[in-house]
N, C-alpha and C positions, 0 to 999 in steps of 0.2 A: 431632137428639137431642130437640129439643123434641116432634117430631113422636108419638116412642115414648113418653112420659113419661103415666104413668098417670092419669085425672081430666082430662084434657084432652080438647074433644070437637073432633074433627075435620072437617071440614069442605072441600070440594073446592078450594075458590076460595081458602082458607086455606094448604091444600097446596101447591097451583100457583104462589102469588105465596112461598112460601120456598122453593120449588125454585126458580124465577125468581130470586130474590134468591144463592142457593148457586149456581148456574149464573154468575151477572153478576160475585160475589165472585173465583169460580175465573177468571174470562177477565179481570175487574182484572188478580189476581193475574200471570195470565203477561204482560199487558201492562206490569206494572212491571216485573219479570223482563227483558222485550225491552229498556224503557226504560235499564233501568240497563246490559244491553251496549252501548248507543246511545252511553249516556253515556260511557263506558268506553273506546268507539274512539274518540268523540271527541276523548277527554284524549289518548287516543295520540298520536293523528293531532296533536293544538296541540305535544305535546313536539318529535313529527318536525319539524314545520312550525318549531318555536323553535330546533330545533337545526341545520336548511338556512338557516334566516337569520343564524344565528351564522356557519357556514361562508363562506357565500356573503362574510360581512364580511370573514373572515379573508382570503380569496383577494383582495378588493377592496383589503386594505391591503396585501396582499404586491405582489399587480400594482403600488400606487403605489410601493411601492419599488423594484420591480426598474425601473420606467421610471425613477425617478430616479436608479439606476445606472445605467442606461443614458446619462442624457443625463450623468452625471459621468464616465464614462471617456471619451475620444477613442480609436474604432479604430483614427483612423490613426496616433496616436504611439504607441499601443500596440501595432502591427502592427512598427512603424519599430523599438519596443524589442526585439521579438521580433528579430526580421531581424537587427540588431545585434548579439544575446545569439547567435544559432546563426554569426555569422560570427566572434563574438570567440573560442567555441567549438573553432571548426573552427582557427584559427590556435591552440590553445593544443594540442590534440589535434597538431598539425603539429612544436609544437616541441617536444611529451612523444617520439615518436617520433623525432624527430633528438635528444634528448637521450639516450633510450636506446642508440638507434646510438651513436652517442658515446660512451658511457658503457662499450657492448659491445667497441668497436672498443678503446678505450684499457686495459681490464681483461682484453683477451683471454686467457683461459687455456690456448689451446691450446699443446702441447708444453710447458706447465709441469710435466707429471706426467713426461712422458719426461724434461725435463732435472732432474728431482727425482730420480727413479732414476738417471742416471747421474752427478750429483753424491753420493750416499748411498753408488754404486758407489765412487766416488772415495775417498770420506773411509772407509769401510771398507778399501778397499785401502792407503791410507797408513798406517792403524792395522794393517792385517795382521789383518785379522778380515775374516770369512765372512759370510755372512748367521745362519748356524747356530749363530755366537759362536766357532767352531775358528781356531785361529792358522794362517794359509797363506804359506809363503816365497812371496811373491812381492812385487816391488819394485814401488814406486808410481811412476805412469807419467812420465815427463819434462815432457811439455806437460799440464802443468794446470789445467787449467779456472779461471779468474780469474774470480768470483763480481762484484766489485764492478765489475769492466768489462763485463759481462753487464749489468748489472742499470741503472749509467750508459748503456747502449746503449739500454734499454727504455727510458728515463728519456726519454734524448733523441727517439728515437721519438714518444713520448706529447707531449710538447711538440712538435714538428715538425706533428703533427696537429690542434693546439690552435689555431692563428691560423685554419684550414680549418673547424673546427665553428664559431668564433665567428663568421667571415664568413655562414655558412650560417644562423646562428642569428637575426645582426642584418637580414639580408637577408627574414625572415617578418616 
């Protein structure tokens, strides 16, 4: 600008050294420009660099833990508790199923529907009713089903079976 400015006499050597100086400004210029992305990656790079040695600490104090759990637990009474825990396990798994048995064998329901029906037969016939609710002459049978000697036989049954599951039981 100075250069164009009116009443100013110009001269070669004049020229030359303010292009020289506008030339030197501009290549400053981009060399602060480079400087400052220089500076830039730098910071980066210290954050990265501050935050791998944060890590690196963190894994250093967990590694010192897990060795000091390590040397707190014993494998081998821990292996000895496991062993223990799957055999006490397997003996309780042993007496769930003979208690079921048990449990099936003594509550068995088979033939209770049948002799439900033909007890319901019975006591409708003594009342002289039908299933349909109609009165039918017909006389109630002579030998009649004795419910509570039925049911004493089941009784005794079920206890007769009872000293055989407990021996079985005490014997796991």
């Amino acid at each position: 600008q100075r250069a164009k400015a009116p009443g100013i006499s110009h001269s070669d050597n004049t020229l030359k050294i303010l292009a020289k100086q506008l030339v030197g400004v501009r290549q400053q210029k981009e060399k602060m420009l480079g400087a400052k992305v220089q500076l830039g990656a730098m910071a980066m790079k210290t954050n990265i660099m501050a935050t791998q040695i944060g890590a690196a600490a963190a894994v250093g104090n967990v590694t010192g833990a897990m060795a000091s759990m390590n040397n707190a637990i014993d494998t081998k009474e821990m292996a000895k508790i496991m062993n223990e825990f799957q055999i006490q396990t397997e003996k309780m798994s042993m007496k769930e199923e003979l208690m079921d048995d048990a449990l099936i064998d003594a509550f068995d329901s088979e033939g209770v529907d049948e002799e439900a029906d033909e007890i319901t037969g019975q006591v409708l016939a003594e009342l002289g009713l039908e299933l349909d609710g109609t009165f039918v002459n017909v006389n109630a049978p002579s030998a009649k089903l004795n419910v509570q000697e039925a049911e004493a036989e089941k009784e005794d049954d079920a206890f007769d079976a009872l000293p055989d599951l407990k021996a079985r039981l005490n014997s796991l």
